[in-house]
N, C-alpha and C positions, 0 to 999 in steps of 0.2 A: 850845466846839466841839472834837471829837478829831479824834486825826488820821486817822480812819477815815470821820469825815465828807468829808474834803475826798477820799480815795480814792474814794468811793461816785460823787463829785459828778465825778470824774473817767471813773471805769467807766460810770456812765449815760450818757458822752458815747461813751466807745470802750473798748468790753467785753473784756474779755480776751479771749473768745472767737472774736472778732475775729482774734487776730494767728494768725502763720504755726506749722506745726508745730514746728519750728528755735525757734521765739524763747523768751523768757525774760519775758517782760512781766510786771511786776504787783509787788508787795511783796518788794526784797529786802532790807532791815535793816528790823524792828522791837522796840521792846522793854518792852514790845511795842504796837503800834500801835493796837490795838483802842480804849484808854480811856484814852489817851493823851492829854491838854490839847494842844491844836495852837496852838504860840508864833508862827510865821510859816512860810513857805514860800519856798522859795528854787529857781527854774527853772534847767534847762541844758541841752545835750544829753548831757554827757558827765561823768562821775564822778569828781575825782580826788582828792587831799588838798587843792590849793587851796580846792579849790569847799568839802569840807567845814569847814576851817578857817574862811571865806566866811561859810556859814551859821551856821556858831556865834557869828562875830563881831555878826553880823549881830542874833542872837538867834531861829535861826529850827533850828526842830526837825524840820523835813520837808523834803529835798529830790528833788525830782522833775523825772526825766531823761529824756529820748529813748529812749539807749541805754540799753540793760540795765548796770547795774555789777556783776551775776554773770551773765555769759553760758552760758558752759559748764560754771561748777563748779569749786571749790575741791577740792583732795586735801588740803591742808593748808593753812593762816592762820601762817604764818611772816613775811609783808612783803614776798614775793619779787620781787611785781610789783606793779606802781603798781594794780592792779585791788584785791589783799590790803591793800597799804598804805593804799587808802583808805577798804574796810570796815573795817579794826581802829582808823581814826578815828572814821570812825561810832561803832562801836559806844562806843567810848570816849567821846565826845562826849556819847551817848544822839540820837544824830540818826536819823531813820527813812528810809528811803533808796524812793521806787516810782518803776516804769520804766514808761513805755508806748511799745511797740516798734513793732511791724510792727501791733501794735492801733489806735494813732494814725494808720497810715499808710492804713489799709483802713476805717474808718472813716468815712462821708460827711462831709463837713465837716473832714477830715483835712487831711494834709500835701501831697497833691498839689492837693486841692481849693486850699487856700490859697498855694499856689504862682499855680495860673491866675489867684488873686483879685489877687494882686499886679500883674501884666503887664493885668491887666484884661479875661481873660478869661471867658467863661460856662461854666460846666462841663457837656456834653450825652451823656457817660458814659464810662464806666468801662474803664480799659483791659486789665484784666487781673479780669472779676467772680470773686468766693468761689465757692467750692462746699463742700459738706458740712459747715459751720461749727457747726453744729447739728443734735442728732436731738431726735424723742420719743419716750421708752424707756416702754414701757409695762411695770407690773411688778402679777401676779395673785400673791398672796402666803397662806398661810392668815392668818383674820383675828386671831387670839390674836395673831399676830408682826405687824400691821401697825404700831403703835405704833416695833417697834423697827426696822422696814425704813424707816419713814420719816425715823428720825433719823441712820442710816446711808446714806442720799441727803441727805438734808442737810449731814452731815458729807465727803461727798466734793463739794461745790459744785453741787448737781447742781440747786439750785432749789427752788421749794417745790410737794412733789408734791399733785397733786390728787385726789381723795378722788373716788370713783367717784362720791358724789351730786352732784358737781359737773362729769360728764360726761352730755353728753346723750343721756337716751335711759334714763337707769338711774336707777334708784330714787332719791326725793329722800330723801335725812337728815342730820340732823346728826353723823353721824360717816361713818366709810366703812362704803356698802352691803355684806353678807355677800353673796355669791351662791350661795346653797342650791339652787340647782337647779343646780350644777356642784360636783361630788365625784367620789368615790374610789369604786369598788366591791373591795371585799373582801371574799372569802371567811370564815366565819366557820368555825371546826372544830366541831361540835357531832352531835345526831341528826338535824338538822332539814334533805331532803334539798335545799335551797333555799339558795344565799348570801342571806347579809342584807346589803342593799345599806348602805353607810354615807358620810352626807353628811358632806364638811368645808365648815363656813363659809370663804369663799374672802371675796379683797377685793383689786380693784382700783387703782394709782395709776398717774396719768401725770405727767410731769414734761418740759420741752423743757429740756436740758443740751448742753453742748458736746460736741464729738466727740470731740472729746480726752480727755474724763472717761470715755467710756462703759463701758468696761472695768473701769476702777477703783470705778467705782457698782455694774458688777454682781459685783467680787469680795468690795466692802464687802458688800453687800445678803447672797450667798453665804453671808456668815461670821455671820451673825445665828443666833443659836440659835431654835429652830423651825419656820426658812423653809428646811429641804430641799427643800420641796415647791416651791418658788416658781419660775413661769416669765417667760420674757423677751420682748418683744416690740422692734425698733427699728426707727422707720421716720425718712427722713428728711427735711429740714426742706428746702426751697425757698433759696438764697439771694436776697438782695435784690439786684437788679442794679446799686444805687447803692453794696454793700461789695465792694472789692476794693482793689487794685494800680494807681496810675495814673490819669489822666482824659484824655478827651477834652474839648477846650475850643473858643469860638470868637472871636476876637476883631469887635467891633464891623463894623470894617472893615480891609480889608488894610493893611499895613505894611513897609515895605521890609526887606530881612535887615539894613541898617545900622543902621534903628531897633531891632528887634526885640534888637541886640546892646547897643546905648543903653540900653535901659527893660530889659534883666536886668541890667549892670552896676549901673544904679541902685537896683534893686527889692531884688537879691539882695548886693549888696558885692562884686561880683568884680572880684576885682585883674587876671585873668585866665581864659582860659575856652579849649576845643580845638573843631572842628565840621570836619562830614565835609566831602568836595568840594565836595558841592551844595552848599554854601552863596556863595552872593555879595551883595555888597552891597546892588544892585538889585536881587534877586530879593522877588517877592510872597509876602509871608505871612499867614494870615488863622485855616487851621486848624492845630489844636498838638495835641498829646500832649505828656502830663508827667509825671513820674514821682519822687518826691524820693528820693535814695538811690542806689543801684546799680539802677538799673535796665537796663542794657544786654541782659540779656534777653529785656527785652520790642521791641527795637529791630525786629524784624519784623514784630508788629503793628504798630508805628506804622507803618512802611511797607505795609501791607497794606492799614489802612484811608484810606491814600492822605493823609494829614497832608503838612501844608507842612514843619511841622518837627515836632523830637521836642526836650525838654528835660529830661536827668537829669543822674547823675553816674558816674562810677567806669567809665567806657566802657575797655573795653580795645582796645590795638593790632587786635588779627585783626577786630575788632570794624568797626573803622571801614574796614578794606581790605578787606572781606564785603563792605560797602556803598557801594563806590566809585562805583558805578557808579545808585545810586539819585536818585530825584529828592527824598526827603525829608531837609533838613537835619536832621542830630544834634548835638546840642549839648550836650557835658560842660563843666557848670558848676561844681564839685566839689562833693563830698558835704558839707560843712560849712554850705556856700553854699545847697546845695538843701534841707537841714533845719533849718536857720535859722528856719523860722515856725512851727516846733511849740512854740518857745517862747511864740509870744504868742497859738495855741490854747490852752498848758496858759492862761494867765494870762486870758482872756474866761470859759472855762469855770469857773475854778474863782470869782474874781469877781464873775462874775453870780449863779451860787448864795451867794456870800458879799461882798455888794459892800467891807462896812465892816474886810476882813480883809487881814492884811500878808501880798501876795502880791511877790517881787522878781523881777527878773532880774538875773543873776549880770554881775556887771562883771570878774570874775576871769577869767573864759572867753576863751581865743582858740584861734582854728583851729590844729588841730595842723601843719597843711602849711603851709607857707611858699611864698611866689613870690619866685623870686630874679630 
């Protein structure tokens, strides 16, 4: 098995496509990973020298993280930062390094989803749904150059484009339909006092790609020698109301805010946790909003859609005296705390496509924040 396998088996669960414009998700050390023998696999949320040293000990040639371990970009690979210091292990290692960011988190089945599963609740939607995560770019190309526009949509991720006989409504064949009844009229210089109309065989493909690609599909496509002629079409794709940011949950039956702070201590490891005013002991809870990570952003729809409480991380000061005066408990459980269970998504997912393979989690790992 390579370790491209076990990427696939990842991406089919939470696509890249998926994550936020900002983020980094997806393959950043390979060497390359493609065809690559895949020795083990080593989980974490976070990247550093330990974890790789870890995996090498370990004998594991993949490690796959939460965090991105190139978020913004290297100028240089000097060591300067514990981020450099731990790709120049990698790489030196030969260890392959894939992240799934805000991909994992948007994701149905994600990081918020399995947050609720913990506390035991039902997930009944989304607290923050995607939008425009996806188009279908439609591309009429001359047909001499389809050949090479398709492998230049390929080559920028863009999917595998469909071949007009495979749209309906248009001519069936085994290759892509020409469309002879759409050309070009050009004048021809001659005595004849008549332009001679002249057809180009034209050819159709569609493809659904990410949003994020679509620009770079149509300057790939652009650069193809014979497709000056080629036009664009893009329309957009629907998101699903189950990807985004966040869940809406319910629990069984209500619960007091003293239990409620019980069953995350337990569920989540927290040594400690902060929560607005509203929050007291004997208050009833039943509905929740959740959010793994910083979500304090979203801290107004949860109060909007009327939640007993809200559970994320990274809540800032103004954050919580905005909503002093709310009747929805917010509850910063820290970020470490509330992403904690992407670790044991990566490890069901990848498992179940590979039951009999060495998947770990990192014993090396602890929360970088401290509770004094």
């Amino acid at each position: 098995m390579n370790i491209s396998h076990v990427i696939n088996a990842i991406e089919s669960y939470a696509p890249r496509s998926f994550q936020e414009k900002w983020d980094n998700s997806g393959l950043q050390i390979a060497l390359p990973a493609g065809e690559t023998e895949c020795t083990g696999v080593l989980l974490c949320l976070d990247v550093n020298e330990d974890i790789v040293a870890e995996a090498a000990a370990r004998g594991c040639n993949l490690i796959v993280s939460h965090h991105p371990l190139i978020f913004k970009g290297f100028k240089n690979l000097t060591g300067s930062s514990m981020q450099q210091r731990a790709a120049i292990a990698a790489v030196r290692a030969g260890i392959a390094v894939y992240s799934a960011h805000t991909s994992l988190d948007s994701t149905p089945g994600g990081v918020s989803y399995a947050m609720a599963s913990l506390l035991g609740a039902e997930v009944t939607g989304v607290l923050e749904p995607a939008e425009g995560l996806e188009c279908v770019l439609s591309v009429i190309c001359p047909r001499d150059a389809a050949d090479d526009v398709r492998l230049a949509m390929l080559d920028r991720d863009a999917g595998a484009p469909l071949c007009a006989a495979n749209i309906p409504g248009q001519p069936d064949s085994a290759k892509c339909a020409s469309a002879d009844s759409t050309g070009y009229e050009l004048p021809r210089t001659g005595l004849s006092p008549f332009p001679e109309i002249i057809h180009k065989p034209l050819c159709r493909m569609e493809a659904t790609v990410p949003a994020t690609r679509v620009q770079a599909i149509i300057s790939a496509v652009r650069s193809v020698p014979r497709a000056a002629d080629t036009t664009f079409s893009i329309a957009s794709v629907p998101a699903s109301q189950s990807v985004g940011l966040g869940v809406f949950a319910v629990l069984p039956q209500a619960i007091t805010g003293a239990e409620l702070v019980e069953r995350i201590r337990d569920k989540f490891g927290c040594k400690a946790m902060r929560a607005s005013g509203a929050y007291s002991p004997d208050m009833k809870i039943r509905r929740l909003a959740l959010c793994g990570g910083s979500g304090g952003e979203f801290i107004g729809k949860a109060i909007n859609a009327a939640v007993d409480a809200y559970i994320t991380a990274d809540v800032r000061y103004h954050d919580f005296a905005d909503i002093a005066k709310a009747s929805c408990a917010v509850f910063d459980i820290g970020h470490f705390e509330s992403e904690s269970c992407a670790k044991s998504i990566f490890y069901h997912v990848i498992t179940k496509k590979f039951p009999n393979f060495a998947v770990y989690y990192s014993e090396k790992e602890t929360n970088p924040v401290q509770y004094l």
